[in-house]
N, CA, C and O atoms as a CHARMM CRD file, in Angstrom:
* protein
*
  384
    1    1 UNK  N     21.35500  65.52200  18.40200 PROA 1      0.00000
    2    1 UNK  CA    22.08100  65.54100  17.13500 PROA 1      0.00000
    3    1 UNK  C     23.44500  66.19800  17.34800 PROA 1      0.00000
    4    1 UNK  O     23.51400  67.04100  18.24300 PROA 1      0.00000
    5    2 UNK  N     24.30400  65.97400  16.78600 PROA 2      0.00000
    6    2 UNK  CA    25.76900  66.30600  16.53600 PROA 2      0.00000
    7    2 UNK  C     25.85500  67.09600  15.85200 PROA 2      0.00000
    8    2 UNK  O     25.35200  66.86200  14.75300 PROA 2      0.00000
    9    3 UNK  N     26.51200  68.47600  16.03800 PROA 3      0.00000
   10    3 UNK  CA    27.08600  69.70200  15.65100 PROA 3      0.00000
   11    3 UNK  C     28.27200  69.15900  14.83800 PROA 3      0.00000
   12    3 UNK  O     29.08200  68.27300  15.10800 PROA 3      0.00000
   13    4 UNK  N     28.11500  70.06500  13.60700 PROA 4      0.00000
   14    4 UNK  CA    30.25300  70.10300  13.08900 PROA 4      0.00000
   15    4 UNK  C     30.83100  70.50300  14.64600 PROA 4      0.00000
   16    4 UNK  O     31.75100  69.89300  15.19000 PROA 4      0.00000
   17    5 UNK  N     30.07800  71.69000  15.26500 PROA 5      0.00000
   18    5 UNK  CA    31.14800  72.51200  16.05900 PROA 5      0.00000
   19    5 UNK  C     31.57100  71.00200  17.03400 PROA 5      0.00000
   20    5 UNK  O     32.70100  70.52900  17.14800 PROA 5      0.00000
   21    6 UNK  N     30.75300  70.66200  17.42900 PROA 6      0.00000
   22    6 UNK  CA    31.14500  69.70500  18.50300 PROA 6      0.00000
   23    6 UNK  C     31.81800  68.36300  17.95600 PROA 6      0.00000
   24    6 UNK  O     32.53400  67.55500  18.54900 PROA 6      0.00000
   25    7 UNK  N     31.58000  68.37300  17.27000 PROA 7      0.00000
   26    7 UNK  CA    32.63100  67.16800  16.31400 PROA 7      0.00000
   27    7 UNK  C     34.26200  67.72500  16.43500 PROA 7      0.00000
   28    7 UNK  O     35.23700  67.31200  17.06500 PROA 7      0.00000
   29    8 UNK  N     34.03100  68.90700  15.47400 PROA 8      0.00000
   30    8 UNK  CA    35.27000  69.94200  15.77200 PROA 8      0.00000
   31    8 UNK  C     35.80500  69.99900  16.76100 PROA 8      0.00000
   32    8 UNK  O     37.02100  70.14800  16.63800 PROA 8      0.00000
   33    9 UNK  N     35.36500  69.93400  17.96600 PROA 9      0.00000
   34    9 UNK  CA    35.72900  69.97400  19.36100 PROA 9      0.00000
   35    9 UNK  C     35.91700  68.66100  19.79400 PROA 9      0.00000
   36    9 UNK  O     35.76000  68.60500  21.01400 PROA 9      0.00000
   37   10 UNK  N     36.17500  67.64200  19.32200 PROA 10     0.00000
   38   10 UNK  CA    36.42400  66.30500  19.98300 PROA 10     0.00000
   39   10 UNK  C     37.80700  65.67700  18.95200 PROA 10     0.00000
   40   10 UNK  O     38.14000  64.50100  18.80400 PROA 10     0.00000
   41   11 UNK  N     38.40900  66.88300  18.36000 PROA 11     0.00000
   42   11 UNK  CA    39.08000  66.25200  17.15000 PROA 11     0.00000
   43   11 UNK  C     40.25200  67.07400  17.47300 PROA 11     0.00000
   44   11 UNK  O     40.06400  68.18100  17.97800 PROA 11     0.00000
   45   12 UNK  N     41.96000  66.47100  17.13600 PROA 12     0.00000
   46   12 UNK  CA    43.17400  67.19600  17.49700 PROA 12     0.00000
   47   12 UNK  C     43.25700  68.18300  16.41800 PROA 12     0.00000
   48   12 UNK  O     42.55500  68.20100  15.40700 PROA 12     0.00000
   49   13 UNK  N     44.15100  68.97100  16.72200 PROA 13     0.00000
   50   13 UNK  CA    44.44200  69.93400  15.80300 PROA 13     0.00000
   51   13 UNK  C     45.42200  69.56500  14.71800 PROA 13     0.00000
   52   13 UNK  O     45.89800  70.36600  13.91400 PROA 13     0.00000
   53   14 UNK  N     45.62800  68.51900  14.76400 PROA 14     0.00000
   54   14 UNK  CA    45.93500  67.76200  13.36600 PROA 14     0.00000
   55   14 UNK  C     46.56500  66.51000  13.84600 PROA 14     0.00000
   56   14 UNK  O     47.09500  66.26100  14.92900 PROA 14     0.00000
   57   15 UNK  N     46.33800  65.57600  12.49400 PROA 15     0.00000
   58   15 UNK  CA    46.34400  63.97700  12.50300 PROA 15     0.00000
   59   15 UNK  C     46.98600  63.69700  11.29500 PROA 15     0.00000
   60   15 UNK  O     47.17600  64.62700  10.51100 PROA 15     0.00000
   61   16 UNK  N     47.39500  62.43100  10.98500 PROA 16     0.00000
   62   16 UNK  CA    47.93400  61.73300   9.90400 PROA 16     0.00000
   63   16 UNK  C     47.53400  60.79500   9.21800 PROA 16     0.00000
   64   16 UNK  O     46.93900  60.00400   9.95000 PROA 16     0.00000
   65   17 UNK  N     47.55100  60.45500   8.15100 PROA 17     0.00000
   66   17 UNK  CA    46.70800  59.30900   7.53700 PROA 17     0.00000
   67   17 UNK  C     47.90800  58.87400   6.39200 PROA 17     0.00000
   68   17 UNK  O     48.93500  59.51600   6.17400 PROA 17     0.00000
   69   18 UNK  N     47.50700  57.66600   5.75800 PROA 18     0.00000
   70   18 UNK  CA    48.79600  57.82500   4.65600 PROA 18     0.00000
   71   18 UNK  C     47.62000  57.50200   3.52000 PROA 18     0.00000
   72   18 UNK  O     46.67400  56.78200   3.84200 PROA 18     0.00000
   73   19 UNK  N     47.69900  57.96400   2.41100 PROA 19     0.00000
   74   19 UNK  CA    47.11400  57.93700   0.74000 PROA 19     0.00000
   75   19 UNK  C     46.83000  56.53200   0.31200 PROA 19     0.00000
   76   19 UNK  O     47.65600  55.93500  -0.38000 PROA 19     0.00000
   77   20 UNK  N     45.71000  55.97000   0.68300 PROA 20     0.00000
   78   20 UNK  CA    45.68000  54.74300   0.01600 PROA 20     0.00000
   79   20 UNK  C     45.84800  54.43500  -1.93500 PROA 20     0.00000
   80   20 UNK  O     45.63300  53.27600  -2.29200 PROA 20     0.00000
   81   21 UNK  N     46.07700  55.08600  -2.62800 PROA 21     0.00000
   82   21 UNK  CA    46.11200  55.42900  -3.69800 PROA 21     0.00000
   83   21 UNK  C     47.79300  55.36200  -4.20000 PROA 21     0.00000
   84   21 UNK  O     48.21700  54.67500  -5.13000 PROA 21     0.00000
   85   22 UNK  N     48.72100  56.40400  -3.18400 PROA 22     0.00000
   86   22 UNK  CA    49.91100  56.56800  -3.76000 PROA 22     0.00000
   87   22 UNK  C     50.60300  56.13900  -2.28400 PROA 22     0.00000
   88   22 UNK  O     51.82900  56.24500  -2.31700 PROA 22     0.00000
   89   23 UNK  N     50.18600  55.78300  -1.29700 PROA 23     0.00000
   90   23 UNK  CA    50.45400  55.24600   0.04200 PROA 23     0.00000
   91   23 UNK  C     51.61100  56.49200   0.95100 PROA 23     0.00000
   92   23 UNK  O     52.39700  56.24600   1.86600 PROA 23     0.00000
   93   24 UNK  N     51.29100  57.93800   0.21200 PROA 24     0.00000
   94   24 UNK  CA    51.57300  59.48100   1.03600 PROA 24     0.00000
   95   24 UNK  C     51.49100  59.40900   2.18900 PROA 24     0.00000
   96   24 UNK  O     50.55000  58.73500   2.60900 PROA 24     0.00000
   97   25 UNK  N     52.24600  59.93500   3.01100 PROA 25     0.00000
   98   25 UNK  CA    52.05100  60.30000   4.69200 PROA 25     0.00000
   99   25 UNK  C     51.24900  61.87700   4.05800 PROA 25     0.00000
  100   25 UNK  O     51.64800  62.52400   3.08900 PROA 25     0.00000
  101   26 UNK  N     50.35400  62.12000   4.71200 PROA 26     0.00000
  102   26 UNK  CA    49.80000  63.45700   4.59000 PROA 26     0.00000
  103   26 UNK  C     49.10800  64.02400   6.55900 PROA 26     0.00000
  104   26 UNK  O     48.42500  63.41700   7.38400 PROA 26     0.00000
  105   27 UNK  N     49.74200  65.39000   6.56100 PROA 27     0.00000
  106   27 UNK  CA    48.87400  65.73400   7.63300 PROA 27     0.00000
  107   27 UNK  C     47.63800  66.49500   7.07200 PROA 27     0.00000
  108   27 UNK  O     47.52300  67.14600   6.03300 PROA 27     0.00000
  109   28 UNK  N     46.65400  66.19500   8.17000 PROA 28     0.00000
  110   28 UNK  CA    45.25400  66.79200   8.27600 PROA 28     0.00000
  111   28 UNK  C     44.97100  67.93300   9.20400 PROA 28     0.00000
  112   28 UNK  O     45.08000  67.66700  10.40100 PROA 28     0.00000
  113   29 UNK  N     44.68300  68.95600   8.93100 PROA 29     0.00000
  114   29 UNK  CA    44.43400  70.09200   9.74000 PROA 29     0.00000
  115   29 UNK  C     43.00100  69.99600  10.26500 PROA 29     0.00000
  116   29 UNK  O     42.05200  69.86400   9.49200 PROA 29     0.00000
  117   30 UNK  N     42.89100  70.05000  11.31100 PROA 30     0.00000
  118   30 UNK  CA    41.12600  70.20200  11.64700 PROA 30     0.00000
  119   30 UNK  C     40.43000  71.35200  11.33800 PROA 30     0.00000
  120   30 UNK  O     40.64600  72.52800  11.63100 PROA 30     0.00000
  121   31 UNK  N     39.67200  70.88700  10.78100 PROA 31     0.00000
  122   31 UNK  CA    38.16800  72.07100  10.06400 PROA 31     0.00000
  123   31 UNK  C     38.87000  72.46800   8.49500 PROA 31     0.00000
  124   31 UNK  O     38.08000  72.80500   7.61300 PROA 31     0.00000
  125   32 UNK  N     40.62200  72.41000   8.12000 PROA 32     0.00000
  126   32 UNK  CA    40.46100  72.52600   6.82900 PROA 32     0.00000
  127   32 UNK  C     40.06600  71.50100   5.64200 PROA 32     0.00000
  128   32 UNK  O     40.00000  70.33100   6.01900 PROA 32     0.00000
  129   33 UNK  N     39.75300  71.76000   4.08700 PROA 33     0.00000
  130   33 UNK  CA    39.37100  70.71200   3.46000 PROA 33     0.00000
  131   33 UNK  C     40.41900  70.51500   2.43300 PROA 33     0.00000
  132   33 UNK  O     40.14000  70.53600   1.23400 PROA 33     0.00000
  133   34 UNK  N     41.53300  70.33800   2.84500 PROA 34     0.00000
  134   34 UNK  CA    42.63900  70.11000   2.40200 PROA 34     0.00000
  135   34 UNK  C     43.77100  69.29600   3.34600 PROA 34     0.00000
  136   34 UNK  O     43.87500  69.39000   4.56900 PROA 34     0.00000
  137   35 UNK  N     44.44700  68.61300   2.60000 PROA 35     0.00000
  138   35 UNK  CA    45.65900  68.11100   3.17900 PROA 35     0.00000
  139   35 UNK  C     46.97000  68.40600   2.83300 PROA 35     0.00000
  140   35 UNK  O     47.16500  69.17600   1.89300 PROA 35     0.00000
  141   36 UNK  N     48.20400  67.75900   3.63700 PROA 36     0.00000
  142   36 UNK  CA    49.24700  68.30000   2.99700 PROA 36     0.00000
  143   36 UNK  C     50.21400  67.32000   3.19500 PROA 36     0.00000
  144   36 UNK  O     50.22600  66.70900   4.26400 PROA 36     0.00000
  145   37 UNK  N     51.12600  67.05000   2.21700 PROA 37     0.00000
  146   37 UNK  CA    52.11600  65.95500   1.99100 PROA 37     0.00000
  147   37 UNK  C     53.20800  66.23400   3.01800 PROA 37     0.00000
  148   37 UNK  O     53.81600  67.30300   3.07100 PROA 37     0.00000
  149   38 UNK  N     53.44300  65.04600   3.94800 PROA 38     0.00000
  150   38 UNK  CA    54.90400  65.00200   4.93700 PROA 38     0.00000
  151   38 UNK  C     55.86300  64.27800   4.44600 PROA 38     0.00000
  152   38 UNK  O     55.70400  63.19800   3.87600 PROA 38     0.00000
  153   39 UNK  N     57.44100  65.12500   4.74600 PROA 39     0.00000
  154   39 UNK  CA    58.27000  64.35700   3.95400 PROA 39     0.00000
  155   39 UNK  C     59.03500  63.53500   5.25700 PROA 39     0.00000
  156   39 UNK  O     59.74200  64.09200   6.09700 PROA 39     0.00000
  157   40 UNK  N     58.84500  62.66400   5.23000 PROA 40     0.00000
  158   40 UNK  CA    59.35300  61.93500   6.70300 PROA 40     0.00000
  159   40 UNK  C     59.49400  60.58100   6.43000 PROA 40     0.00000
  160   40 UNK  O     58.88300  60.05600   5.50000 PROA 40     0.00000
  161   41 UNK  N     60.52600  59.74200   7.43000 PROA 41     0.00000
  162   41 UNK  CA    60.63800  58.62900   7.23300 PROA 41     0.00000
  163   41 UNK  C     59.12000  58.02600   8.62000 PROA 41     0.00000
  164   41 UNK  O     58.44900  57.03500   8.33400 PROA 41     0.00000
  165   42 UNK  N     58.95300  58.51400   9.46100 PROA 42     0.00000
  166   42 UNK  CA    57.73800  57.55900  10.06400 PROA 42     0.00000
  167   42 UNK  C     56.50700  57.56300   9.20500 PROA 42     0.00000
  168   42 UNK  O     56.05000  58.31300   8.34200 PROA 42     0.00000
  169   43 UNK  N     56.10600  56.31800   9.83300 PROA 43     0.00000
  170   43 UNK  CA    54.61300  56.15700   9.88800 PROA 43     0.00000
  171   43 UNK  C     53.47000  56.84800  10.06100 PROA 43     0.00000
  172   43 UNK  O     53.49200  57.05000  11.27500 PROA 43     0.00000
  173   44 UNK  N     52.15600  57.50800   9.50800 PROA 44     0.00000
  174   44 UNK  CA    51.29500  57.58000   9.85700 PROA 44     0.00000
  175   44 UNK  C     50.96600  57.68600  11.48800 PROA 44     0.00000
  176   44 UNK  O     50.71100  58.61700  12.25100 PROA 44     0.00000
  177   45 UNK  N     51.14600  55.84000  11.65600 PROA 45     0.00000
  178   45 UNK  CA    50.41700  55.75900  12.83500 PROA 45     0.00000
  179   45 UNK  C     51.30400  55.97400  14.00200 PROA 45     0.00000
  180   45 UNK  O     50.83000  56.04500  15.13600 PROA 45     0.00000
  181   46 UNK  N     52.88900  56.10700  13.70900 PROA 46     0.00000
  182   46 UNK  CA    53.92300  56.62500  14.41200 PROA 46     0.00000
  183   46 UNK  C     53.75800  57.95100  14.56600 PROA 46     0.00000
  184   46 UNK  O     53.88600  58.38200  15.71200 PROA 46     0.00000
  185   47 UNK  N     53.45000  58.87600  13.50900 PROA 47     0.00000
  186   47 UNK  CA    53.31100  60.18000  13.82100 PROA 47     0.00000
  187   47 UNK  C     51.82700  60.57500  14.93900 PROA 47     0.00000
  188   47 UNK  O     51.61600  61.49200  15.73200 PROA 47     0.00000
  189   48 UNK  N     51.14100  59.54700  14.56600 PROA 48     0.00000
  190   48 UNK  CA    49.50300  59.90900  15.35400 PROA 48     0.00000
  191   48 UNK  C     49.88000  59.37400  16.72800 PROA 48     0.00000
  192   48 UNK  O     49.18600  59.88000  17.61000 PROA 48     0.00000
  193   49 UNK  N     50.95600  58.32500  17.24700 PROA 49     0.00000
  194   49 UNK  CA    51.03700  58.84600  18.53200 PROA 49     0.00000
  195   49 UNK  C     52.09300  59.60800  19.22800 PROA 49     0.00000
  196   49 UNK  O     51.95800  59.98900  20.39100 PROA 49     0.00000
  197   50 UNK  N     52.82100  59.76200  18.73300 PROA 50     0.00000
  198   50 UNK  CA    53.83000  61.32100  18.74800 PROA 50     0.00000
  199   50 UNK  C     52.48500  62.04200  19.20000 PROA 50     0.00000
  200   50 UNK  O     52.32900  62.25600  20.40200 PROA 50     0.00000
  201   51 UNK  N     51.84400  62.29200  18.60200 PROA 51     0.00000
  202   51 UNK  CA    51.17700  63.54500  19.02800 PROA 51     0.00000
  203   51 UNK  C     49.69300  63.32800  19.50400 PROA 51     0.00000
  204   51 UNK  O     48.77800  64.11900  19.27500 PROA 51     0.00000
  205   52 UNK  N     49.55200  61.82800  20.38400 PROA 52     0.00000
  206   52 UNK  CA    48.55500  61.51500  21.01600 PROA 52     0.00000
  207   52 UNK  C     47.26200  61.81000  19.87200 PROA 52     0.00000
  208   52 UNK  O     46.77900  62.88800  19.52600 PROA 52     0.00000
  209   53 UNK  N     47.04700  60.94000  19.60400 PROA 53     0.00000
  210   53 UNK  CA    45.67200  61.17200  17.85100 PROA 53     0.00000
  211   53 UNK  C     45.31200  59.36600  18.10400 PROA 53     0.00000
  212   53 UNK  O     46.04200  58.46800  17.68700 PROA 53     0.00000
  213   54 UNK  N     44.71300  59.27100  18.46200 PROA 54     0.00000
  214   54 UNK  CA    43.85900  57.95300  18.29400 PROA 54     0.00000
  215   54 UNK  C     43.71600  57.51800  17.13100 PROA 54     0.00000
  216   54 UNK  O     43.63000  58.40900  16.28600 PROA 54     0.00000
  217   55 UNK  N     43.64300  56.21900  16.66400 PROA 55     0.00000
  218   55 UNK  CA    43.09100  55.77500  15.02900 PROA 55     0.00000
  219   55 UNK  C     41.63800  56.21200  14.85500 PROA 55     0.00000
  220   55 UNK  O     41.21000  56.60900  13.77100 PROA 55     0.00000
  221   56 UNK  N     40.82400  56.11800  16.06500 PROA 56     0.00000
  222   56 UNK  CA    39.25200  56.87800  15.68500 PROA 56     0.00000
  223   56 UNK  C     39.28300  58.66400  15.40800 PROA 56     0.00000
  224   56 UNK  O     38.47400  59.35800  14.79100 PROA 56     0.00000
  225   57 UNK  N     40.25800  58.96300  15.96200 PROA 57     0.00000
  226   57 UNK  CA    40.20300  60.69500  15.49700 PROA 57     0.00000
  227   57 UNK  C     41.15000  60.53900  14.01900 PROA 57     0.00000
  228   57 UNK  O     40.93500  60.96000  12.88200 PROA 57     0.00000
  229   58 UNK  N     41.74300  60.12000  14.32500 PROA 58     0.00000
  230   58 UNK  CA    42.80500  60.33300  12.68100 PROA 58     0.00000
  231   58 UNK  C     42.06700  59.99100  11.77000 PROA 58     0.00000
  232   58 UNK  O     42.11700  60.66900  10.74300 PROA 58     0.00000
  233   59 UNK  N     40.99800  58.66600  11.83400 PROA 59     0.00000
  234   59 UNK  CA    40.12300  58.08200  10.43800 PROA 59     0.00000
  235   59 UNK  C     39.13800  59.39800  10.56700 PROA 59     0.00000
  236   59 UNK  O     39.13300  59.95900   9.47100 PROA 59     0.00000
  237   60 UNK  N     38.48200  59.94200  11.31300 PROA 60     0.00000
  238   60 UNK  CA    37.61300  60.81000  11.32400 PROA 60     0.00000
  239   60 UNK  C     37.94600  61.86000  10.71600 PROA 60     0.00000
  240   60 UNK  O     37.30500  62.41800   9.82500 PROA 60     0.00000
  241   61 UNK  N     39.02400  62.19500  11.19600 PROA 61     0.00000
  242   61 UNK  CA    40.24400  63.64000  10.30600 PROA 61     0.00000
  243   61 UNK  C     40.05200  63.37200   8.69200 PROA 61     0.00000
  244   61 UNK  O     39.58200  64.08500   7.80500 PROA 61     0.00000
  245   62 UNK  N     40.57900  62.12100   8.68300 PROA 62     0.00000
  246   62 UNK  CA    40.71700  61.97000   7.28000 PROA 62     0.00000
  247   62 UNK  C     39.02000  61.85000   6.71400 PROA 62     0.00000
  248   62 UNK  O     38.71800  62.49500   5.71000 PROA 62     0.00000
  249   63 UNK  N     38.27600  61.25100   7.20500 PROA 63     0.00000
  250   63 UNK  CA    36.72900  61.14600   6.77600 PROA 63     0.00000
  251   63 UNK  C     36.72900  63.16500   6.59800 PROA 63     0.00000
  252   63 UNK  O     36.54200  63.76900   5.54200 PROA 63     0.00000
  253   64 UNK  N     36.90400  63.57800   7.49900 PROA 64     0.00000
  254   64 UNK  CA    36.34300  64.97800   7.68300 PROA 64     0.00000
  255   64 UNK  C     37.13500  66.17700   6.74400 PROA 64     0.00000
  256   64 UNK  O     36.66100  67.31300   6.70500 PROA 64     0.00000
  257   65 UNK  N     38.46000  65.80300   5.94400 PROA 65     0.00000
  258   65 UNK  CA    38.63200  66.15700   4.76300 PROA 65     0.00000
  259   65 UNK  C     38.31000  65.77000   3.79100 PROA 65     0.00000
  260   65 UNK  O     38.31700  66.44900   2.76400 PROA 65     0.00000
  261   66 UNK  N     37.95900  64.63000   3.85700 PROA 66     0.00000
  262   66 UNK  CA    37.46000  64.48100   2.48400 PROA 66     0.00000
  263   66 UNK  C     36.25600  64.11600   2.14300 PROA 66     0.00000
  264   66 UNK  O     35.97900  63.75200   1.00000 PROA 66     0.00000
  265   67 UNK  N     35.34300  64.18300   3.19200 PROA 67     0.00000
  266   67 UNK  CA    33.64700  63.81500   3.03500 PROA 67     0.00000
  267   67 UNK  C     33.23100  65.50700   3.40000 PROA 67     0.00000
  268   67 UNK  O     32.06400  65.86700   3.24500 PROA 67     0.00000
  269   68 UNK  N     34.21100  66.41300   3.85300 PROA 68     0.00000
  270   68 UNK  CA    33.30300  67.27100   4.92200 PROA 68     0.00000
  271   68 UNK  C     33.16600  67.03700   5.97800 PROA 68     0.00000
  272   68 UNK  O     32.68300  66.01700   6.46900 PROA 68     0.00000
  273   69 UNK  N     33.73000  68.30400   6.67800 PROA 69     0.00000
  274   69 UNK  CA    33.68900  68.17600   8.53300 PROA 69     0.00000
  275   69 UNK  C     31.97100  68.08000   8.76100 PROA 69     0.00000
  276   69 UNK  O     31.87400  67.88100   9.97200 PROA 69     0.00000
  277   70 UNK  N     30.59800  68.12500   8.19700 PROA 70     0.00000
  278   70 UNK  CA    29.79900  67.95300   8.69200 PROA 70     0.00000
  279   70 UNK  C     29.23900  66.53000   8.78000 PROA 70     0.00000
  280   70 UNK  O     28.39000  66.16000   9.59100 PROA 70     0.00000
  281   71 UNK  N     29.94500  65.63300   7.64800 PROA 71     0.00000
  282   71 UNK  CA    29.90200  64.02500   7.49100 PROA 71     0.00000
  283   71 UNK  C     29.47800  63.36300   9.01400 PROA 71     0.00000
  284   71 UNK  O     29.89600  63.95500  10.00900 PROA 71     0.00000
  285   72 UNK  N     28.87400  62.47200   9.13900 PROA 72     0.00000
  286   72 UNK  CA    28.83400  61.72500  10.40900 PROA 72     0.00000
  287   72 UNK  C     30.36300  60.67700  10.57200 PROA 72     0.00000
  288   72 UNK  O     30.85000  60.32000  11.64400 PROA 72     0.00000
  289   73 UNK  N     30.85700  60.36900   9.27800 PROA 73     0.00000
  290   73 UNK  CA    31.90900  59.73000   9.73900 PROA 73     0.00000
  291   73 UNK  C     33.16100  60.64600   9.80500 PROA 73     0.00000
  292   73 UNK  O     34.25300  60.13800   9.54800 PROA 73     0.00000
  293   74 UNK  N     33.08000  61.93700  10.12500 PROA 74     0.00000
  294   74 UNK  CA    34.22400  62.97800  10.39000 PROA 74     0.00000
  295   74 UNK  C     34.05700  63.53900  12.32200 PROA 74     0.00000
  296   74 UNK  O     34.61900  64.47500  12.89100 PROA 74     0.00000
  297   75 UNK  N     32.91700  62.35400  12.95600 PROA 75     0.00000
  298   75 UNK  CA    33.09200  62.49700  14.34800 PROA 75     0.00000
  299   75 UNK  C     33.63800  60.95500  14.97300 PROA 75     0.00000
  300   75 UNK  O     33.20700  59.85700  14.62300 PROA 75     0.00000
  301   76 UNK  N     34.46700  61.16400  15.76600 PROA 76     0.00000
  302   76 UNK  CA    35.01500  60.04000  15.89600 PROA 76     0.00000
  303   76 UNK  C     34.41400  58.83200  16.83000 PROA 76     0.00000
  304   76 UNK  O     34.94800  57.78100  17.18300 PROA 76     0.00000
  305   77 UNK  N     33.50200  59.20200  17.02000 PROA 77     0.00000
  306   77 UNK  CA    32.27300  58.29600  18.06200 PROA 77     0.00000
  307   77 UNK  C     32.08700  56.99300  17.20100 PROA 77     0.00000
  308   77 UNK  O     31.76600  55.88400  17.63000 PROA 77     0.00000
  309   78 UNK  N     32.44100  57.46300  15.48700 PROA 78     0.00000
  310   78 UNK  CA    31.50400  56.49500  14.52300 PROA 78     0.00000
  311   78 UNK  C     32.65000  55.60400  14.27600 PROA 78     0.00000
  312   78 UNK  O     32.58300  54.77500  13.36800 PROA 78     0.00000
  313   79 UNK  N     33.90400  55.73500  15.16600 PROA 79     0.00000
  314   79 UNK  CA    34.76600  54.36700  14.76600 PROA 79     0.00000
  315   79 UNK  C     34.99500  53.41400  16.14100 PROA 79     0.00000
  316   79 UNK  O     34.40700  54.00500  17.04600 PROA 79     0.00000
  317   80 UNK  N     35.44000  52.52200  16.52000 PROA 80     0.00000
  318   80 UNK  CA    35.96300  51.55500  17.21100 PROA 80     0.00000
  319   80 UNK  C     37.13000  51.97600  17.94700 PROA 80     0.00000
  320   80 UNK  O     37.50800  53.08000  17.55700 PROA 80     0.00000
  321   81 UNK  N     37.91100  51.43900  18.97300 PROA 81     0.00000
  322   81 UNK  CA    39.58200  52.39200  19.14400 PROA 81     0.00000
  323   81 UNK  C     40.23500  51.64600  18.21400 PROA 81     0.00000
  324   81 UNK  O     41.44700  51.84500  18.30600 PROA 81     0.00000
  325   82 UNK  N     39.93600  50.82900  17.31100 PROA 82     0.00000
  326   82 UNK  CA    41.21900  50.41300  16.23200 PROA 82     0.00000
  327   82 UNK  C     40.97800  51.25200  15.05200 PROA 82     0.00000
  328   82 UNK  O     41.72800  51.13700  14.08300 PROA 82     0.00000
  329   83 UNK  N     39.84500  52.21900  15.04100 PROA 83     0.00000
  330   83 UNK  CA    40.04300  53.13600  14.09800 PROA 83     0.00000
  331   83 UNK  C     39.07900  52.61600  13.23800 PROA 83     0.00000
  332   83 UNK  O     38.90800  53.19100  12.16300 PROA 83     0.00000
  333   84 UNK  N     38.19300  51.29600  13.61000 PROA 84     0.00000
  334   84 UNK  CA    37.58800  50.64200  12.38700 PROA 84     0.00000
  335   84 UNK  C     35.73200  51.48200  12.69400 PROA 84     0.00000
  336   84 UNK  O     35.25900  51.71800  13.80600 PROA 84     0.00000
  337   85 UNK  N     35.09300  51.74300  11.42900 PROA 85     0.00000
  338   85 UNK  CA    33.84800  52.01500  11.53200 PROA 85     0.00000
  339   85 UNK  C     33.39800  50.95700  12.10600 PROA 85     0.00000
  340   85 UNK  O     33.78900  49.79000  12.09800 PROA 85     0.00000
  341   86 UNK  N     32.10700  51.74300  12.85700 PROA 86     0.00000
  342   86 UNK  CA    31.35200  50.92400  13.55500 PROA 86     0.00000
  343   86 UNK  C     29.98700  51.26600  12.68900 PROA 86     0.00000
  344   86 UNK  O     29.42800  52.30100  12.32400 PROA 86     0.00000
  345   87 UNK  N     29.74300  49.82700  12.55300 PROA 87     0.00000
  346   87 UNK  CA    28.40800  49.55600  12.14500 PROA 87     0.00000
  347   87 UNK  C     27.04700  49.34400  13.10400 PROA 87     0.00000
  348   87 UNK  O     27.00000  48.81800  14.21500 PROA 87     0.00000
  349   88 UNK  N     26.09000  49.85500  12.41000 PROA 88     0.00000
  350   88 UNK  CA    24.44600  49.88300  13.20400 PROA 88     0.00000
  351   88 UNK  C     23.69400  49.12400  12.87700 PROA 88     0.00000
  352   88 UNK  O     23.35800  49.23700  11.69800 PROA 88     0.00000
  353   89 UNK  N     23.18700  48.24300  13.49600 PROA 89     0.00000
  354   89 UNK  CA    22.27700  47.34000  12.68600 PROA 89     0.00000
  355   89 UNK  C     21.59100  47.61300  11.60400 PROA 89     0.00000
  356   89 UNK  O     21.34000  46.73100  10.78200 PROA 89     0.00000
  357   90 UNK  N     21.07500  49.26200  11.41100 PROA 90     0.00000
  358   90 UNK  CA    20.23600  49.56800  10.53100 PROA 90     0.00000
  359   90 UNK  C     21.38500  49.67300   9.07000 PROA 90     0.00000
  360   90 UNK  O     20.96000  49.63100   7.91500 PROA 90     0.00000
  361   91 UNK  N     22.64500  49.79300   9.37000 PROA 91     0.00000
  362   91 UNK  CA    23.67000  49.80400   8.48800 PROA 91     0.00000
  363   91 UNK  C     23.68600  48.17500   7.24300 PROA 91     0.00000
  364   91 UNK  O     23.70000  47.94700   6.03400 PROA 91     0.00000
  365   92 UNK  N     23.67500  47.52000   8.37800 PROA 92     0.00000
  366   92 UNK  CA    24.33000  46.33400   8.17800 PROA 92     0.00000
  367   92 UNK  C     22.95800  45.27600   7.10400 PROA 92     0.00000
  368   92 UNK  O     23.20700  44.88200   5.96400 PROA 92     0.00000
  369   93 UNK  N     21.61700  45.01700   7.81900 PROA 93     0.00000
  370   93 UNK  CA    20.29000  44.34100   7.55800 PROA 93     0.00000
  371   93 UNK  C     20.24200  44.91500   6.67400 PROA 93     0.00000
  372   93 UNK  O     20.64300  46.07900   6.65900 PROA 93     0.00000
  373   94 UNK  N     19.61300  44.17100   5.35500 PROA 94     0.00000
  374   94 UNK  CA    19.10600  45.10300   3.55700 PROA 94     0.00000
  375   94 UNK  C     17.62600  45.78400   4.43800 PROA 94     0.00000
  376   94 UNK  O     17.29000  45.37300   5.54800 PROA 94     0.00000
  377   95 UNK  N     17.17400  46.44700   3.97400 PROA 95     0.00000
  378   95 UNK  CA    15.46700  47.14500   4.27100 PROA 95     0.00000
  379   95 UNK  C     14.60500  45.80200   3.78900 PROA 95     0.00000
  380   95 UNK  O     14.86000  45.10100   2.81000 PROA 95     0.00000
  381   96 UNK  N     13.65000  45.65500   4.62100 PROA 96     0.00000
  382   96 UNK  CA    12.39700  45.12800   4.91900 PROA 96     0.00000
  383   96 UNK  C     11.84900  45.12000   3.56400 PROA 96     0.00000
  384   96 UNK  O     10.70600  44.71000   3.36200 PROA 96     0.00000
């Protein structure tokens, strides 16, 4: 089983996401449950490789503020390298 701590430990010390809502650049601090508005002309995904952040750690960042760093989708194992969740069969099939 997967630890926050070790989740925590596979995650940068901060990432970028932009606000699907108001379409915000916001950075993500790791382990806090808050974010914070960037005033910048790049991208998101321009800023995440400036500072080497994968789309699977940045979606996780962002999963892990706002679900909770203990969430399974706040470790980044649970996305794809395009950043997309990965689904489990048991995800996907309705129950028996």
């Amino acid at each position: 089983m997967t630890t926050a701590r070790s989740i925590l430990s596979s995650l940068p010390g901060i990432a970028f996401a932009t606000l699907a809502v108001s379409g915000e650049t916001i950075a993500i601090c790791r382990g806090e449950s808050s974010h914070y508005r960037v005033e910048t002309t790049k991208t998101a995904e321009e800023l995440n490789t400036m500072y080497g952040v994968s789309p699977a750690q940045a979606q996780a960042m962002l999963a892990g503020t706002t679900l909770g760093w203990h969430a399974l989708l706040a470790d980044p194992e649970q996305y794809d390298t395009a950043g997309n969740p990965i689904l489990r069969p048991e995800e996907v099939a309705p129950p028996a």
